[in-house]
GUVOLUM-871628 format. One record per residue: x, y, z of N, C-alpha, C, CB in turn. Coordinates in steps of 0.2 Angstrom, whole numbers, padded with zeros to 4 digits. Glycine has a CB too. Layout:
N
     n.u     n.v     n.w    ca.u    ca.v    ca.w     c.u     c.v     c.w    cb.u    cb.v    cb.w
       X       Y       Z       X       Y       Z       X       Y       Z       X       Y       Z
...
REM end
This chain:
242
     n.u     n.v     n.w    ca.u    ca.v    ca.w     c.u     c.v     c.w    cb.u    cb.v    cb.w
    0004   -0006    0000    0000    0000    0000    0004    0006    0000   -0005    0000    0006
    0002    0011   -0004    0009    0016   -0005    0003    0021   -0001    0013    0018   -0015
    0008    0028   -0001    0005    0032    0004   -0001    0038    0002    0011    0036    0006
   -0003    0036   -0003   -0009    0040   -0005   -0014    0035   -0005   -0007    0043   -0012
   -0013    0027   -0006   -0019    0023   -0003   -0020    0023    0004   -0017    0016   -0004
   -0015    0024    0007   -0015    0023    0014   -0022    0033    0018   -0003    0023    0017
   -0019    0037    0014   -0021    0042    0017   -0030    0043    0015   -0016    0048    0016
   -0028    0041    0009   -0037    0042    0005   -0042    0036    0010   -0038    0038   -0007
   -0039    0030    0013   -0044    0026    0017   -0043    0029    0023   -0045    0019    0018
   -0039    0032    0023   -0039    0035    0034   -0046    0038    0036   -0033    0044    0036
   -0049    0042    0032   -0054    0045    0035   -0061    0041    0036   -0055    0052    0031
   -0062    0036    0031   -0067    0032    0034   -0064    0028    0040   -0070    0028    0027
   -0057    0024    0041   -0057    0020    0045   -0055    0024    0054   -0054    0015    0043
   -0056    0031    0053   -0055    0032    0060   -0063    0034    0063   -0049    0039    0059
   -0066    0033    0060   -0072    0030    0061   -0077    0037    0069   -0070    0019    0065
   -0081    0035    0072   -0083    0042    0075   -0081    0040    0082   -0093    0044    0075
   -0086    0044    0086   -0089    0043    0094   -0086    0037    0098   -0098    0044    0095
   -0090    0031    0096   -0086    0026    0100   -0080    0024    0099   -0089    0021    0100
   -0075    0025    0089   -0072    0022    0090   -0064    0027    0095   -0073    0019    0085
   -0065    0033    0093   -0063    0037    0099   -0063    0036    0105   -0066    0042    0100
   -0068    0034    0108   -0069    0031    0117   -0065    0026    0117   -0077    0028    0119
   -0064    0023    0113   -0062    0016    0114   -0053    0017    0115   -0064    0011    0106
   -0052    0020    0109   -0044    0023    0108   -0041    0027    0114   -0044    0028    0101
   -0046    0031    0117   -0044    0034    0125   -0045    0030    0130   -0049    0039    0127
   -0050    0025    0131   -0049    0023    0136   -0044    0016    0135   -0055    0023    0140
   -0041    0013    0129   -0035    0011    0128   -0030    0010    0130   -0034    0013    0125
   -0028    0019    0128   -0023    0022    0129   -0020    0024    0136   -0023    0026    0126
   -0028    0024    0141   -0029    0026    0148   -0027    0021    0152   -0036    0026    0149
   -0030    0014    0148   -0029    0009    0154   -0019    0007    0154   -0034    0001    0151
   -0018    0006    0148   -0012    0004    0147   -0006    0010    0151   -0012    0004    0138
   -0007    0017    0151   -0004    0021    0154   -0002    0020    0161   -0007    0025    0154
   -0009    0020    0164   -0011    0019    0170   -0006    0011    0172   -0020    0019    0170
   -0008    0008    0170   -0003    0000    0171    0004   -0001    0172   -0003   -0004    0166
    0007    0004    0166    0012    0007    0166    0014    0009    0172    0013    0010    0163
    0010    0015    0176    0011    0018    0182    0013    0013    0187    0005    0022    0184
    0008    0008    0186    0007    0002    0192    0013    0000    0193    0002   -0005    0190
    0015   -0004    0186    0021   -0007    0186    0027   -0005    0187    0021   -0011    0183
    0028    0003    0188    0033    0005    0189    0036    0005    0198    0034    0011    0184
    0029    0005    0200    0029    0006    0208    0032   -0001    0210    0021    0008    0212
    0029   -0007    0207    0031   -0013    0211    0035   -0014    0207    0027   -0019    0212
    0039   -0012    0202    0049   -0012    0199    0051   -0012    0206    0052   -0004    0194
    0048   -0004    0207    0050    0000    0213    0052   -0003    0220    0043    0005    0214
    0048   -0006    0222    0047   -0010    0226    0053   -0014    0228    0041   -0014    0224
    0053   -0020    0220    0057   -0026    0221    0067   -0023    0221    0053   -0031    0213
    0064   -0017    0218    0072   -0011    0223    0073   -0009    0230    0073   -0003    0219
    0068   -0008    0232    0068   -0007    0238    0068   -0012    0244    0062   -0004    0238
    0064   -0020    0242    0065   -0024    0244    0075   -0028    0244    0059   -0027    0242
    0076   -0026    0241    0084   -0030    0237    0088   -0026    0240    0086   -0030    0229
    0086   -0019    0241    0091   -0015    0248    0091   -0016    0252    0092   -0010    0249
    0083   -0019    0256    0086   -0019    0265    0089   -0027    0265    0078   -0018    0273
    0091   -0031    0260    0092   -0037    0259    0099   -0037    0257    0087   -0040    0253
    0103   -0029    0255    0109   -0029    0254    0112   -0027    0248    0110   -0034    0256
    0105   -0026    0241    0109   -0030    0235    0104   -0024    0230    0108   -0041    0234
    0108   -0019    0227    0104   -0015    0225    0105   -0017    0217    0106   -0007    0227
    0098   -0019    0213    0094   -0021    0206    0096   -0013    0203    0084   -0024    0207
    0102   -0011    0199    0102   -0005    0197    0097   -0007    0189    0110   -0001    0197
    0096   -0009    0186    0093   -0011    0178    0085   -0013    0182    0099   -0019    0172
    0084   -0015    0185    0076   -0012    0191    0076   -0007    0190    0075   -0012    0201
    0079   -0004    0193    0077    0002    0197    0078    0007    0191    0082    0005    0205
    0083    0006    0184    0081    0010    0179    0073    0007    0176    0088    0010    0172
    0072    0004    0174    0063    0002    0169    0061    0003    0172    0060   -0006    0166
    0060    0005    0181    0054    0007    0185    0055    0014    0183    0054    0005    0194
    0059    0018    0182    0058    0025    0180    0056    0026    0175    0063    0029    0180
    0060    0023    0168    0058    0023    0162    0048    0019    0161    0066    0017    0159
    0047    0015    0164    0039    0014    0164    0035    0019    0166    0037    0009    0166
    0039    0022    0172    0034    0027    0175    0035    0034    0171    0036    0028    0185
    0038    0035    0166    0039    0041    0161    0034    0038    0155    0048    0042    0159
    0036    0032    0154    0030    0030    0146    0024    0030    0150    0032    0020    0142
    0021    0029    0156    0015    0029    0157    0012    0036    0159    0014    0026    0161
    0018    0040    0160    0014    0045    0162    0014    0050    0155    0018    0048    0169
    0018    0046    0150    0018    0054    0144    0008    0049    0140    0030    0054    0133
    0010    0042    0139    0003    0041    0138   -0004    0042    0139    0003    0037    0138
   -0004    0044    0146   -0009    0046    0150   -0011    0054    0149   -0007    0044    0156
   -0004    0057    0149   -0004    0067    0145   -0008    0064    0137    0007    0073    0142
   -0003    0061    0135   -0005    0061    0126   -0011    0059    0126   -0001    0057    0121
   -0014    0056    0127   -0020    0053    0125   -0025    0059    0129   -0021    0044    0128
   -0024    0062    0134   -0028    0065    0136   -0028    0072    0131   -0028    0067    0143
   -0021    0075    0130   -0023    0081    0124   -0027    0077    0117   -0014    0085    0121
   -0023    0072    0114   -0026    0069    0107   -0035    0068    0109   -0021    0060    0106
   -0036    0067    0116   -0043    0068    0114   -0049    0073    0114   -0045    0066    0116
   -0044    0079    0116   -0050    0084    0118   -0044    0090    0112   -0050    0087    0131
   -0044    0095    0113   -0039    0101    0107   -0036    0103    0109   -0041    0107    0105
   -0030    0100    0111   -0022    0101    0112   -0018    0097    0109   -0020    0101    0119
   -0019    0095    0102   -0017    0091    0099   -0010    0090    0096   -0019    0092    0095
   -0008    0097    0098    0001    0097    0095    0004    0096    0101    0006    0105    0091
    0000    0097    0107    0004    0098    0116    0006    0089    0116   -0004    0103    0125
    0000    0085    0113   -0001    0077    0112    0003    0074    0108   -0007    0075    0111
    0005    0079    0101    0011    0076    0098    0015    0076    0099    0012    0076    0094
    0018    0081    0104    0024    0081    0107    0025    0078    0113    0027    0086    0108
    0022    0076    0117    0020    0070    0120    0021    0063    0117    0015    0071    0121
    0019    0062    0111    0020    0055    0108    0026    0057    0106    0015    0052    0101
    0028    0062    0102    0037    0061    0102    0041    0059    0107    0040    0068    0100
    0037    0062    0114    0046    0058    0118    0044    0049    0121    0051    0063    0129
    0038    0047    0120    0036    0041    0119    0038    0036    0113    0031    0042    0120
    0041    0038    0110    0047    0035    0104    0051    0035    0106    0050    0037    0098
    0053    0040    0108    0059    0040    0112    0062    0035    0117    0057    0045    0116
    0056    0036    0121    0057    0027    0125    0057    0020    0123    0052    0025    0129
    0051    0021    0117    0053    0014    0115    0059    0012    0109    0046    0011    0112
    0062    0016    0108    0070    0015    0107    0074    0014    0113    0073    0020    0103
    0073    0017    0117    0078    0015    0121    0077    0008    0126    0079    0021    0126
    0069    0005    0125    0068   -0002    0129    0070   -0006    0123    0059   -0003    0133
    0069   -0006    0117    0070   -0012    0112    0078   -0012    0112    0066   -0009    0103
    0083   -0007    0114    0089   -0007    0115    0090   -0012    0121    0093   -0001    0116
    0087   -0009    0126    0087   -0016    0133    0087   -0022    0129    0080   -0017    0139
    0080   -0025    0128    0078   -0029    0123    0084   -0033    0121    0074   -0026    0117
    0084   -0029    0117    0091   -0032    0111    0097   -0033    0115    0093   -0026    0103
    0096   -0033    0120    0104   -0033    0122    0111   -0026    0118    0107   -0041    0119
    0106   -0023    0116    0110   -0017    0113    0114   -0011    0116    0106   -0015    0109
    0111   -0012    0123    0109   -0008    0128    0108   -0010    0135    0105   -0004    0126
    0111   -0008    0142    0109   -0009    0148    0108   -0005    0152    0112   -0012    0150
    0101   -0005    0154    0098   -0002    0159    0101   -0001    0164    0094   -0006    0161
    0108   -0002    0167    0110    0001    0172    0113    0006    0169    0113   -0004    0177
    0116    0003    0164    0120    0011    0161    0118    0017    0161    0122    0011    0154
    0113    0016    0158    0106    0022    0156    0105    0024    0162    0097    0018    0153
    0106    0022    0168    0105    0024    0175    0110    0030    0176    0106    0018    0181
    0115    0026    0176    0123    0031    0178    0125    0035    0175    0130    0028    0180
    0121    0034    0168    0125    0040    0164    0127    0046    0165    0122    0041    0160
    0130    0049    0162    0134    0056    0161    0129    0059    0155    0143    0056    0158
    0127    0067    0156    0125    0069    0148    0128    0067    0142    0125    0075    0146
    0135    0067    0144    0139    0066    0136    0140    0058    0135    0149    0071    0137
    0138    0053    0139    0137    0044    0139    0131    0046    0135    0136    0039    0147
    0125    0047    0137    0119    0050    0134    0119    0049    0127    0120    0057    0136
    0123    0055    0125    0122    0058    0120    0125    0052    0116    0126    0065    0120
    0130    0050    0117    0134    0045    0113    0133    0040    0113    0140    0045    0114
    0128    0036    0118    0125    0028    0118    0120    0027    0116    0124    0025    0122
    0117    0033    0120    0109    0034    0121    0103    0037    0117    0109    0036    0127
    0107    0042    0112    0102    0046    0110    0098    0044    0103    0105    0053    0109
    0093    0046    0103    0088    0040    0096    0091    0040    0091    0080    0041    0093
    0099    0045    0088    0101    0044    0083    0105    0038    0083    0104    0050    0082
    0109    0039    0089    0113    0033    0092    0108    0025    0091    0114    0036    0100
    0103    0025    0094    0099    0019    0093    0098    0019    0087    0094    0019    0097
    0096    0020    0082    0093    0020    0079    0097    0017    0074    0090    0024    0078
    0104    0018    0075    0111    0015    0069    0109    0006    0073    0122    0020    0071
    0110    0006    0078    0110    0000    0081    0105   -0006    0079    0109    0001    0087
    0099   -0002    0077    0091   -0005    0077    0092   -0009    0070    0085    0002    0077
    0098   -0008    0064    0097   -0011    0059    0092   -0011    0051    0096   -0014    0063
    0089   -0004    0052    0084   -0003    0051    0078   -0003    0053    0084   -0006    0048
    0075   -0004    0058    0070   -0006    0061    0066    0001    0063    0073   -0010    0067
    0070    0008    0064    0069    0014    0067    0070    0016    0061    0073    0017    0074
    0064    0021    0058    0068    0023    0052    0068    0031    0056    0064    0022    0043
    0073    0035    0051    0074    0040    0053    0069    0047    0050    0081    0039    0051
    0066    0044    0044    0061    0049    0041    0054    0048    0047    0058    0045    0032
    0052    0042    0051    0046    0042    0053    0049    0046    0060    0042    0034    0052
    0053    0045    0064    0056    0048    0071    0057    0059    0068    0067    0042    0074
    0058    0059    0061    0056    0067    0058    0051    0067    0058    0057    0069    0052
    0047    0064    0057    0040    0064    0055    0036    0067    0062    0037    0056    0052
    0038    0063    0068    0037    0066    0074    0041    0071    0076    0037    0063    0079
    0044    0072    0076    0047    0080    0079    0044    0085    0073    0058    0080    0079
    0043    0086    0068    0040    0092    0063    0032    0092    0066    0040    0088    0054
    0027    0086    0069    0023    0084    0070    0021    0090    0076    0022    0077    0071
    0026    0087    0080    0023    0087    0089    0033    0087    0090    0015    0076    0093
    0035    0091    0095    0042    0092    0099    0047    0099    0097    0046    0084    0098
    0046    0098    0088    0048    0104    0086    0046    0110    0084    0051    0103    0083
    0046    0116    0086    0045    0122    0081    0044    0123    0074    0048    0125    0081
    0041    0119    0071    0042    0120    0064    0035    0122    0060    0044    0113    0062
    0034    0125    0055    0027    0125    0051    0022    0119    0050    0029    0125    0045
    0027    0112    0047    0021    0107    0048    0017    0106    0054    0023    0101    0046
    0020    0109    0060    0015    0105    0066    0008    0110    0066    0019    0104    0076
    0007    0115    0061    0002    0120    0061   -0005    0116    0064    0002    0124    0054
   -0007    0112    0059   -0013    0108    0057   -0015    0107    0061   -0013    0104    0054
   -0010    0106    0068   -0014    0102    0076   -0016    0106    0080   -0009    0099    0082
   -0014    0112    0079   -0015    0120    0083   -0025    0121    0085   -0011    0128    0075
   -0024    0123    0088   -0033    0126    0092   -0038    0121    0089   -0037    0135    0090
   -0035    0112    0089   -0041    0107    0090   -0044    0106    0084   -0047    0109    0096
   -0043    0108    0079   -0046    0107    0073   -0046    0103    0067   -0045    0110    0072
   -0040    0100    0071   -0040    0092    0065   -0039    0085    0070   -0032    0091    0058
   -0047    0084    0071   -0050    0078    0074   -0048    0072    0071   -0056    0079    0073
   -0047    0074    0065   -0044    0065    0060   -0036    0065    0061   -0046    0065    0049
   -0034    0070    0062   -0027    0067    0061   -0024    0067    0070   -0022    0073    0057
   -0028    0070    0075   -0027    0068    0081   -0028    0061    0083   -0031    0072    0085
   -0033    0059    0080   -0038    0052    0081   -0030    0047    0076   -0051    0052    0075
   -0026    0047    0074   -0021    0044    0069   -0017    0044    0073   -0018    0047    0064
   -0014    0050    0077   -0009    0049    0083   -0013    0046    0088   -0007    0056    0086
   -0019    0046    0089   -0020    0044    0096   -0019    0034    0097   -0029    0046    0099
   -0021    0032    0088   -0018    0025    0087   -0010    0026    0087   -0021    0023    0080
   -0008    0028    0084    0000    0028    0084    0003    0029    0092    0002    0037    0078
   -0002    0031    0097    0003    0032    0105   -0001    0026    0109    0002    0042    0110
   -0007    0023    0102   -0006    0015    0107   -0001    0011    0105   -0014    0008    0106
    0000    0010    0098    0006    0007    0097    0012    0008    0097    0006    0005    0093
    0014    0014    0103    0020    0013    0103    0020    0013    0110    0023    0017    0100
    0014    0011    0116    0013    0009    0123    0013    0001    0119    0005    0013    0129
    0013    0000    0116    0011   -0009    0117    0020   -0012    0114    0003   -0013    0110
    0021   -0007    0111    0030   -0011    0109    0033   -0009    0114    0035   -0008    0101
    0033   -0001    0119    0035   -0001    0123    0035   -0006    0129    0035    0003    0122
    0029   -0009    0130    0029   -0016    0137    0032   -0021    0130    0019   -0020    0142
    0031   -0024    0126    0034   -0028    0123    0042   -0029    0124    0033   -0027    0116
    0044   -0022    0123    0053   -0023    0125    0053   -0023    0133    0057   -0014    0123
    0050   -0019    0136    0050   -0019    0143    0049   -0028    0146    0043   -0015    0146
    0042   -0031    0145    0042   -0038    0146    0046   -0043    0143    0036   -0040    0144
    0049   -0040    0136    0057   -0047    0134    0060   -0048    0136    0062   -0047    0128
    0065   -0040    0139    0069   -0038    0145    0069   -0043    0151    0068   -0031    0147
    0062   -0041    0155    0063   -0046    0160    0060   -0054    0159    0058   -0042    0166
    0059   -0054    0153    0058   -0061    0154    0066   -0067    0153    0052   -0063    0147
    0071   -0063    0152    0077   -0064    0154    0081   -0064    0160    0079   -0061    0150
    0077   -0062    0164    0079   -0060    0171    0076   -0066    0177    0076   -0054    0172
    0078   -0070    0177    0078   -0075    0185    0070   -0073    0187    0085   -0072    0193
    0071   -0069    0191    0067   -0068    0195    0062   -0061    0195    0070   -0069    0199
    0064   -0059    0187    0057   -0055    0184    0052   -0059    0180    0059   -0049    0179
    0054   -0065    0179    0051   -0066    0171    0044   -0070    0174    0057   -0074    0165
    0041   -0073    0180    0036   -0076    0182    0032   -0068    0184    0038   -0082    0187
    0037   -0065    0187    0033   -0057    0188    0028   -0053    0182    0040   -0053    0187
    0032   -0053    0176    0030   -0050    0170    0025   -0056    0166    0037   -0047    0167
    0026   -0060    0168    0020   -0064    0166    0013   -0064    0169    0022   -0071    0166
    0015   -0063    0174    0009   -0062    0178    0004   -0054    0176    0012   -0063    0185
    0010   -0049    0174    0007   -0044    0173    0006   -0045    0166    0011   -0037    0176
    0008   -0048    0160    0006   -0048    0153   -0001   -0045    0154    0007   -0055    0149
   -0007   -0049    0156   -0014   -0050    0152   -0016   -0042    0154   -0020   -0058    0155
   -0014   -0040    0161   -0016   -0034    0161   -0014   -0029    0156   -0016   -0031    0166
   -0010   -0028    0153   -0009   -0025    0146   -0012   -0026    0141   -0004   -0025    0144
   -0009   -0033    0140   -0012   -0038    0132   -0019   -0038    0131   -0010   -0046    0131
   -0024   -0037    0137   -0031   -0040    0136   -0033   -0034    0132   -0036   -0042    0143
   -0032   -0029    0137   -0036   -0022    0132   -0031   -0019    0126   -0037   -0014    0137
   -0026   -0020    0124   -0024   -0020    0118   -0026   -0025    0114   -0020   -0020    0117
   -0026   -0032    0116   -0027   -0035    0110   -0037   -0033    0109   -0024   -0044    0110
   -0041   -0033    0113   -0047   -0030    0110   -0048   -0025    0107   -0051   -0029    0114
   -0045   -0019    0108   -0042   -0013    0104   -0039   -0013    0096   -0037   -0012    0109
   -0037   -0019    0097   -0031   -0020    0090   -0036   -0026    0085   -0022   -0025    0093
   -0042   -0027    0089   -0048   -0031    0082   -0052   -0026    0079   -0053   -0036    0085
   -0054   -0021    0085   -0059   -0019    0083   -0058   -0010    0077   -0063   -0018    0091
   -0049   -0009    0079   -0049   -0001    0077   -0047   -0001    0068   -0042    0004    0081
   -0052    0002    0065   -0047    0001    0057   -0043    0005    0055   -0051    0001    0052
   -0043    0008    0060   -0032    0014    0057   -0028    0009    0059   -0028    0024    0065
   -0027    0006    0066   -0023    0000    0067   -0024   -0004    0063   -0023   -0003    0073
   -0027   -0009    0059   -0028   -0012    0054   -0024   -0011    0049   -0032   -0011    0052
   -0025   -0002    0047   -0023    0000    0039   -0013    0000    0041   -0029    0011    0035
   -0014    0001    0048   -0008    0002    0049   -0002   -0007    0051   -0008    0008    0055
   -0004   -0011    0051   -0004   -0018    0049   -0003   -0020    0043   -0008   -0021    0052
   -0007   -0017    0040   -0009   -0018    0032   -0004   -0015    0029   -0014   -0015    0030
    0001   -0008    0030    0003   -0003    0028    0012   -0005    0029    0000    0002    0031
    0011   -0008    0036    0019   -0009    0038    0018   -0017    0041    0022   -0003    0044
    0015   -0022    0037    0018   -0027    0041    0025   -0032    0043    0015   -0030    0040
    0029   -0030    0040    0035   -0033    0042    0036   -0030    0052    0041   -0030    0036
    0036   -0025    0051    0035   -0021    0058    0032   -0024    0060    0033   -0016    0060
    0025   -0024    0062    0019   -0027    0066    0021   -0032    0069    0014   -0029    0062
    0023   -0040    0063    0022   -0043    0066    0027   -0046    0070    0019   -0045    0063
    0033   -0042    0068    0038   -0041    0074    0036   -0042    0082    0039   -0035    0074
    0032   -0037    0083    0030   -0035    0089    0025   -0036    0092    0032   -0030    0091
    0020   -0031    0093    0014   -0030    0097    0009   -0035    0091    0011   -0021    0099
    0008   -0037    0085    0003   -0039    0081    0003   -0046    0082    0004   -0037    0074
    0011   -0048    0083    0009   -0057    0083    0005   -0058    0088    0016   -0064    0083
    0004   -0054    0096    0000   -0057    0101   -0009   -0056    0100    0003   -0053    0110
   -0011   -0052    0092   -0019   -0051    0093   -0021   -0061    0090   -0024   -0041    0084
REM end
């Protein structure tokens, strides 16, 4: 599907009123989970210190989830009401994260590093330019522009989001900031499913994520056209579990 098929069916599949509701409270629950599971990260660092033994790559993904839940929870709330560019820049630093958890993931990157870093480690390991060489292709560099022109940078094109007025392209992003809360636990849950004694943990928290995404991911036809549009991606990550 090239990008002029893709944009001429957008407007019928972003569909009205409910399927909006749906896509908010989505994006709500998933956030909010996020929040959850960054407190019992939290936790399982707190407990490991009066035990003697401080989990620094814990105690980074409990911060790093408690930021992706908390930019989803902003985003999804501007993307639904008319603060639509304040929500794209919001979904911009939520890319953000999920480059830097698919680096955990991949072993490309470690969480504790990401802890102690220096700005100038940062800049040189860590930054989405930096990831993105790693990624292999996987992160393209036009679509990570595509959000900052959107939503994060000063630029002309983000005009269109300005005083609430384009309801169809907010309702696009608000799909685009579920799928990138569902690759972002995807990396989050691979990570600890390599871990001793996270991996029965993060199983146990899977279905509260996966259940309302994967209902989410039958019923929305932007997500669809966007399966449809990029499957190699997809089925990579969050698409093989609908």
């Amino acid at each position: 599907m090239n990008d002029e098929e893709f944009k001429s069916r957008l407007a019928s599949a972003v569909g009205g009123e409910k399927a909006a509701q749906l896509r908010q409270e989505t994006a709500t629950a998933v956030g909010r989970f996020m929040v959850t599971a960054s407190e019992v990260f939290a936790k399982i660092v707190d407990l490991g210190e009066e035990a003697g033994k401080t989990d620094k790559g814990v105690y980074a993904l409990s911060i790093i989830l408690a930021m992706a839940g908390e930019l989803g929870l902003a985003s999804a709330r501007l993307l639904s009401t008319s603060e639509h560019y304040a929500g794209a820049a919001l979904l911009r630093q939520l890319v953000e994260i999920e480059y830097l958890t698919w680096g955990f993931r991949a072993k490309r990157r470690d969480p504790a590093d990401w802890l102690e870093s220096t700005s100038e480690v940062r800049k040189r390991d860590f930054s989405p330019s930096e990831l993105r060489k790693t990624s292999r292709g996987r992160f393209l560099t036009k679509d990570y522009q595509d959000h900052c022109e959107e939503g994060g940078h000063p630029v002309p094109r983000g005009q269109h989001l300005l005083r609430g007025k384009n309801v169809l392209g907010a309702q696009v992003l608000l799909t685009d900031l579920i799928t990138h809360l569902w690759r972002t636990w995807d990396n989050v849950s691979g990570w600890c499913s390599t871990i001793e004694h996270l991996d029965s943990l993060v199983e146990t928290m899977n279905p509260f994520i996966y259940r309302p995404l994967q209902h989410w991911g039958k019923i929305d036809k932007v997500y669809a056209l966007m399966v449809e549009k990029a499957p190699s991606i997809n089925s990579e990550t969050h698409h093989q579990r609908l």
